[in-house]
C-alpha positions as CSV (number, residue, x, y, z in Angstrom):
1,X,-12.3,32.1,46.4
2,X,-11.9,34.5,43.5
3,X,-13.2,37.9,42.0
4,X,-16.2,37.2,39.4
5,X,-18.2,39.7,37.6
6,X,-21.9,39.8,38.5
7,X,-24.3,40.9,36.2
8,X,-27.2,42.9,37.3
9,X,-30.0,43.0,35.2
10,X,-32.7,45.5,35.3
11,X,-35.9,43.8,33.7
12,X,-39.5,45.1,33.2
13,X,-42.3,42.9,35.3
14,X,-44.0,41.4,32.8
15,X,-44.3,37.6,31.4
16,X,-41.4,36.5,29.2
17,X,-38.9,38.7,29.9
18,X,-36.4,36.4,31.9
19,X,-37.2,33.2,30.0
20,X,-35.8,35.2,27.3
21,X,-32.6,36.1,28.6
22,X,-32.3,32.6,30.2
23,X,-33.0,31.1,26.4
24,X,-30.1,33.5,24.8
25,X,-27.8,32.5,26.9
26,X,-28.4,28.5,26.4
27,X,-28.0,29.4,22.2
28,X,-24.9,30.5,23.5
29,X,-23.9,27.7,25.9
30,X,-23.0,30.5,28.4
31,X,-23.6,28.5,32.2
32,X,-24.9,30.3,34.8
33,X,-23.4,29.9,37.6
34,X,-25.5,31.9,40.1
35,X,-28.7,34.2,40.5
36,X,-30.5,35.9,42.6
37,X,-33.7,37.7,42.0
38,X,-35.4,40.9,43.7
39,X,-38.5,42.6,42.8
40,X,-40.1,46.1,43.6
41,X,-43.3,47.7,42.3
42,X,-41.5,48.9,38.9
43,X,-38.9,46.6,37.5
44,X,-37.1,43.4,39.0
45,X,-33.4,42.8,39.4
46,X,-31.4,39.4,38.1
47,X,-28.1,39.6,39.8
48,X,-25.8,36.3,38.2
49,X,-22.8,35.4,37.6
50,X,-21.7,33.1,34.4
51,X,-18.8,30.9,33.8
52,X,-18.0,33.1,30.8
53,X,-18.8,36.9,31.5
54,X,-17.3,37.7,28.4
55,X,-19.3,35.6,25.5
56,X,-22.7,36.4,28.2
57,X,-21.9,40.3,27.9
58,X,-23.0,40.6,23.9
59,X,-25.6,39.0,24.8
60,X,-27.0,40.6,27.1
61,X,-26.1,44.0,25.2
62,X,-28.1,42.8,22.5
63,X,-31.4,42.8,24.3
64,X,-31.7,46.1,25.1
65,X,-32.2,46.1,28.5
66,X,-30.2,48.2,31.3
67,X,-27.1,45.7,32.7
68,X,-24.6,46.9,35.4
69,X,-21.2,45.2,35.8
70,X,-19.7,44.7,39.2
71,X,-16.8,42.8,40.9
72,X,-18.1,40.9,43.7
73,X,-16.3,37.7,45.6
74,X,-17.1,34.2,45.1
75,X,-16.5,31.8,48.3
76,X,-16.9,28.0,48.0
77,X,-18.2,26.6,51.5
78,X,-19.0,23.5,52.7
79,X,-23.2,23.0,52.7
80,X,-23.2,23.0,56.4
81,X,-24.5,25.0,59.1
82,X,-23.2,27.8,60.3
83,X,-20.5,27.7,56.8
84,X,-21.6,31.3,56.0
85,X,-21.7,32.5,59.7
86,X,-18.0,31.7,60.2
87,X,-17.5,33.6,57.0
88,X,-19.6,36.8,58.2
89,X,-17.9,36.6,61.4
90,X,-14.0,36.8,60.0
91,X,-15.4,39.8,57.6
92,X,-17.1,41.5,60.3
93,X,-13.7,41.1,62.8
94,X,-11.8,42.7,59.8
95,X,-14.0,45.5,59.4
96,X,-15.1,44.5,55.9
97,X,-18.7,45.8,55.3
98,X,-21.0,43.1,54.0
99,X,-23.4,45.1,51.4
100,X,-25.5,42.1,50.5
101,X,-25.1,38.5,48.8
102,X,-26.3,35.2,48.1
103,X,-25.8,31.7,47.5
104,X,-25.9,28.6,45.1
105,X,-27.9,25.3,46.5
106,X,-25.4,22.7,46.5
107,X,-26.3,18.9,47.9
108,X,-26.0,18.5,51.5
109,X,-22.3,18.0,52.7
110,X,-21.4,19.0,49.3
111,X,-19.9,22.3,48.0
112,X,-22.0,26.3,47.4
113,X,-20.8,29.6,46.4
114,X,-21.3,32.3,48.4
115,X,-21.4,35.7,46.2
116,X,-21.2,38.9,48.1
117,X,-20.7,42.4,47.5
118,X,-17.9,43.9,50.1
119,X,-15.9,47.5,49.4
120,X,-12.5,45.6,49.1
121,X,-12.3,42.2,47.7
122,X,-8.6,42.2,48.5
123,X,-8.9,42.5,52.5
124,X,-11.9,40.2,52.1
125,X,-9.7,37.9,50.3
126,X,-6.5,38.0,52.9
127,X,-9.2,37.6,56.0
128,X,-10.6,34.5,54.5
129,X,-8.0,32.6,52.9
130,X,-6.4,31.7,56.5
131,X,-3.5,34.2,56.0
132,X,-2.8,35.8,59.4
133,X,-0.8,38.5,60.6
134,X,2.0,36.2,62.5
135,X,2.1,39.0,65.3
136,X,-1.2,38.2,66.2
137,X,-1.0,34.9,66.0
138,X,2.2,34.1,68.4
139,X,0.6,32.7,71.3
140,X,2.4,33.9,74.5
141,X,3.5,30.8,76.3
142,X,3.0,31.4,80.7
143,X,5.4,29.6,82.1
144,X,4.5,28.6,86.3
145,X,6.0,31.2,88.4
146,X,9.7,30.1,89.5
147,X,10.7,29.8,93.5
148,X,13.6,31.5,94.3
149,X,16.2,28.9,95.5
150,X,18.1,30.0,98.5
């Protein structure tokens, strides 16, 4: 799991627009590595992440359309059920805020990429990566109460 910048891409609704920024990107060989699309009445949003944010970001300069950079964090899962529950669940015990994300298809049994965008990637990081606070984890052994010997 790692810190990627995401792209976010603020693109007119009309016909052309994201086959365009796709084909720039393949004359660049720049790899997409993830995307996720959203829509509203007035303009769509491409949120992605490349292999290679800095040969994408000219780019997407070039094309004269509104891009926002923002750290988010990446986490490889296994393509299983309840993969990004467990994930949610250790965030959510660490108080780590969840402010949206999204997800790579990988093959079943296989490998995805979760991208989401939480306030501290560090914490996020520590919660996840199987760290633990050693206090918490010392498990108290109970021993059988003792009978007195007279």
């Amino acid at each position: 799991m790692d810190r990627r910048v995401q792209f976010s891409i603020f693109l007119a609704n009309k016909p052309g627009v994201l086959s365009q920024i796709f084909r720039e990107l393949a004359k660049a060989k720049v790899n997409v590595v993830s995307i996720a699309m959203m829509d509203s009445i007035e303009h769509g949003v491409l949120r992605m992440i490349v292999e290679e944010p800095d040969a994408a970001r000219p780019i997407l300069l070039n094309l004269n359309i509104p891009v926002k950079e923002t750290d988010v964090l990446a986490v490889p899962l296994a393509n299983r059920p309840g993969a990004v529950a467990d994930v949610c669940e250790r965030l959510s015990a660490g108080h780590v805020d969840i402010g949206y994300m999204y997800c790579t298809a990988g093959p079943r049994g296989g490998k995805t990429i979760v991208v989401m965008k939480v306030p501290d990637i560090n914490k996020a990081i520590r919660l996840l990566d199987g760290r633990r606070d050693k206090r918490r984890d010392m498990k108290v052994k109970l021993r059988r109460p003792t009978r007195a010997v007279r």
